[in-house]
N, C-alpha and C positions, 0 to 999 in steps of 0.2 A: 504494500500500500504506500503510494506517494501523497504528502501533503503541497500543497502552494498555500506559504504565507503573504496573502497581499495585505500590505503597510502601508497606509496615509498617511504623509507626515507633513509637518510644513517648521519645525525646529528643534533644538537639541540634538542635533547629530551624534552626541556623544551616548547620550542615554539611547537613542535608538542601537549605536553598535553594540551597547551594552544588552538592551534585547534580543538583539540577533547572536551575540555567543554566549547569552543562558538557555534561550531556545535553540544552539543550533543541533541537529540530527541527522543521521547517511539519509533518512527518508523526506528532509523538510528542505524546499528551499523556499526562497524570499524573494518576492518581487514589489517595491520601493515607487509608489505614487508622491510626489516631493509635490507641494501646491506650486502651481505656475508662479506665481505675487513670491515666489522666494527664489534665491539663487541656487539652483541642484549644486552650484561647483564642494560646497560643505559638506555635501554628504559623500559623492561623489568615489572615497577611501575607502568606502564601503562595499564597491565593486570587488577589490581584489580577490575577497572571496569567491570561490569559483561556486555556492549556491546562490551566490545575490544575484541580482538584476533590475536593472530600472523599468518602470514604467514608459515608454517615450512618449506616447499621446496624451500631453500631461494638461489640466485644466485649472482656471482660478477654481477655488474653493474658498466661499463665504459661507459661515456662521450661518446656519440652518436653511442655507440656500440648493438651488439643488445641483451647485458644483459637485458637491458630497458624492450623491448617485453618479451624476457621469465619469465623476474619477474610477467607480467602482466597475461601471460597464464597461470603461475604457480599458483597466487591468483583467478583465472577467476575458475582454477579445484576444487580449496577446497572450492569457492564461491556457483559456478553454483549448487552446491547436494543439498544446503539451502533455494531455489525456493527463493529467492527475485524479487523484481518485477523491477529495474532499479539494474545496478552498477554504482557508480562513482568513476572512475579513475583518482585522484590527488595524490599530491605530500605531503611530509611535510612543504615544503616551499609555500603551498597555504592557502589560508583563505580565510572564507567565507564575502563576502560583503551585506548578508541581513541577518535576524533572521530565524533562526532552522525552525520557522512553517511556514516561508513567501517563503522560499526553498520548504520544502515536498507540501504547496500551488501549486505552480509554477508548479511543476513538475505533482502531481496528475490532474490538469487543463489538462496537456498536453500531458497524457497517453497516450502512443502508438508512441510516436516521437521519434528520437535519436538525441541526442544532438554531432556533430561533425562536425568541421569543415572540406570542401571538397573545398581546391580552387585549381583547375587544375595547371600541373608545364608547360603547353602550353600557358598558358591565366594569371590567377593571380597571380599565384606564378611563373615566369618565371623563377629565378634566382636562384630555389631549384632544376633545370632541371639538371646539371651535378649531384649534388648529386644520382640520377638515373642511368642518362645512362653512368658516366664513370667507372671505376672500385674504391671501396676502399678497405682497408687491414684493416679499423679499429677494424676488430674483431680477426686479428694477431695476437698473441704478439711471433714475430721471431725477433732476427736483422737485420735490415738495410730495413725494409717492408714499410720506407718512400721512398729509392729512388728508390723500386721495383715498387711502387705504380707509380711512376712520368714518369717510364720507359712501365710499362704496358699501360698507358694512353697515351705516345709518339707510341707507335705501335698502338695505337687503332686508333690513328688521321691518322697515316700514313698507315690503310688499312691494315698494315701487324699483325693485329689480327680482327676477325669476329664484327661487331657490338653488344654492349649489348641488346641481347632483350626479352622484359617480354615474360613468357611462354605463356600469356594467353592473347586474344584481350581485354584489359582491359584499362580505363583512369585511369592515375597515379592521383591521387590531397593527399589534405593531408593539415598539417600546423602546430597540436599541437599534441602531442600523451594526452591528457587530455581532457575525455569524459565524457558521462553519456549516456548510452546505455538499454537499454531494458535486462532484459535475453534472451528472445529470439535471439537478435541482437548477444548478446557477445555468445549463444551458436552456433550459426552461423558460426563466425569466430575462435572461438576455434576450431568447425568440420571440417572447411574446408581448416586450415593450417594443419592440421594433415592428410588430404586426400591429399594437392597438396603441396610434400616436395620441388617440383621446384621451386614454390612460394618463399618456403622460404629459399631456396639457394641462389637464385636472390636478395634478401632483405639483406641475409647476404653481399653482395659484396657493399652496398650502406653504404652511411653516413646519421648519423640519421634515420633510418628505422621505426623506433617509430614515426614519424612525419608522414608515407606515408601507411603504412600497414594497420593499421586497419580503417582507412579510404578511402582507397581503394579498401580492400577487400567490405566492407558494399556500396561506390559506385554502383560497380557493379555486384551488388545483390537487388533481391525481396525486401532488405527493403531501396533502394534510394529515392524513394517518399517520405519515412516517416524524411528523413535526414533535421534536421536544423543545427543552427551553432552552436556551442561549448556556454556554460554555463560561460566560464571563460574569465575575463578580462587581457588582456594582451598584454603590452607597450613592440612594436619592436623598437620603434625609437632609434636613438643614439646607436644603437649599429651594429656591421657588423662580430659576431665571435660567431653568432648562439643561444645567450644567450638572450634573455629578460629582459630589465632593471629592475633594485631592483623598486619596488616601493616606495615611500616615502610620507611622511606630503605632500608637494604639489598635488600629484595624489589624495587625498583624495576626493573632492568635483568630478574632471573630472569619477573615478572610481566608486562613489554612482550615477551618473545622466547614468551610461554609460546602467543600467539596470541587469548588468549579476549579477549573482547568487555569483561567487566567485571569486581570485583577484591573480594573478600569476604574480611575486614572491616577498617575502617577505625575509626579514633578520633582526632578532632581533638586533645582531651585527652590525649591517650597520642604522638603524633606527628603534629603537624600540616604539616610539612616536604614529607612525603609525596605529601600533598593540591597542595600546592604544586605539586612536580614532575610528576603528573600534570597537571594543568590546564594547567602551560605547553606541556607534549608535546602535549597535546589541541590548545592553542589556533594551537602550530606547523603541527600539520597542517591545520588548518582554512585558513590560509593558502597551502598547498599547494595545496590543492582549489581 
């Protein structure tokens, strides 16, 4: 079984190589989306390794815009030709919370599954429900497309604009755009945003679309059955502005008992301690094995 790890990053170069040689593996290699708005040449030292590789159809990515997705289908097209058997789709700001071989373990155990979380915006995620059905502009950049935005959504309540509604009878759910999908899964949904461009016009009008799309496409689809939840550990508390808390020294013990595979999000800058005590836990077990 081969893994592709595809990686968004857009800084810290350093901590990212520090994720790629705690996760690196003979089965894993790594393919490096760098956001357009930054200079690749920083990361760049990260090629020598002969599993990395860059992205080259590389796109801006804004904060809950939906550069996010394109960077992902972008990596999903130069992935998908190299028949691997899972993708996982992280970040630079993620690390792994178990050892290389106790991961490709995990996963080869449970062939045939897709790791993504699906919680409905009617039931568990209620409060992601306007990001859906009201209109955003965050993929604008005009002036004054804030109080266009404020002003489309007052006609929308007042009836004097048509309700938003998905092209397709489909359940919205969603939570993290951070997976681990099948090939087959990811060729699925790469096919079938390219077949249904309404789909993806609809998605461009929302906030954070990255959070609801590709697991909604896979929803409601052939492979729902095989849907668990996401691989990745990650602390919403405390916070209310769409972000997930830094992790730190404290989360340590609560995020190794939680079970998940890897640990979202980190910042060397903010607590580099952290990084520490993972790695040496990692590198205990490797010794184990």
């Amino acid at each position: 079984m081969r893994i592709a790890h595809l990686i968004l990053t857009h800084k810290n170069p350093q901590q990212l190589a520090r994720l790629i040689s705690v996760l690196d593996h003979p089965a894993f290699d790594f393919y490096i989306h760098v956001d357009k708005k930054v200079d690749q040449a920083p990361f760049d030292f990260l090629a020598q390794k002969k599993n990395v590789f860059f992205i080259n159809n590389r796109v801006r990515i804004y904060w809950a815009g939906y550069g996010t997705i394109q960077a992902t289908l972008n990596g999903f097209e130069e992935i998908l030709p190299k028949k691997y058997d899972y993708i996982n789709v992280t970040s630079g700001q993620d690390f792994p919370l178990q050892s290389p071989d106790h991961i490709y373990r995990y996963i080869a155990d449970r062939k045939g599954l897709e790791f993504i979380t699906c919680e409905s915006i009617e039931d568990e995620w209620k409060d992601a429900a306007p990001r859906v059905y009201k209109y955003h502009l965050i993929n604008w950049r005009i002036p004054g497309k804030h109080r266009l935005e404020i002003l489309t959504n007052k006609m929308l309540a007042k009836k004097l604009l048509p309700s938003r509604k998905f092209p397709l009878d489909y359940k919205i759910v969603g939570r993290s755009n951070w997976f681990t999908l099948t090939s087959p899964a990811v060729q699925y949904v790469f096919d079938f945003l390219k077949q249904h461009p309404k789909v993806v016009r609809y998605f461009k009008f929302c906030w954070g679309a990255d959070e609801f799309i590709f697991a909604s496409v896979l929803y409601n689809s052939p492979f729902k059955d095989c849907i668990r939840d996401s691989l990745v550990y990650v602390d919403w508390t405390g916070k209310s502005d769409g972000h997930p808390r830094i992790l730190e020294v404290r989360d340590f013990e609560k995020m190794k008992a939680s079970g998940k595979l890897f640990g979202r999000k980190f910042d060397a800058d903010t607590d580099p301690r952290i990084l520490d005590m993972l790695e040496e836990s990692i590198q205990k077990a490797n010794l184990i094995t």
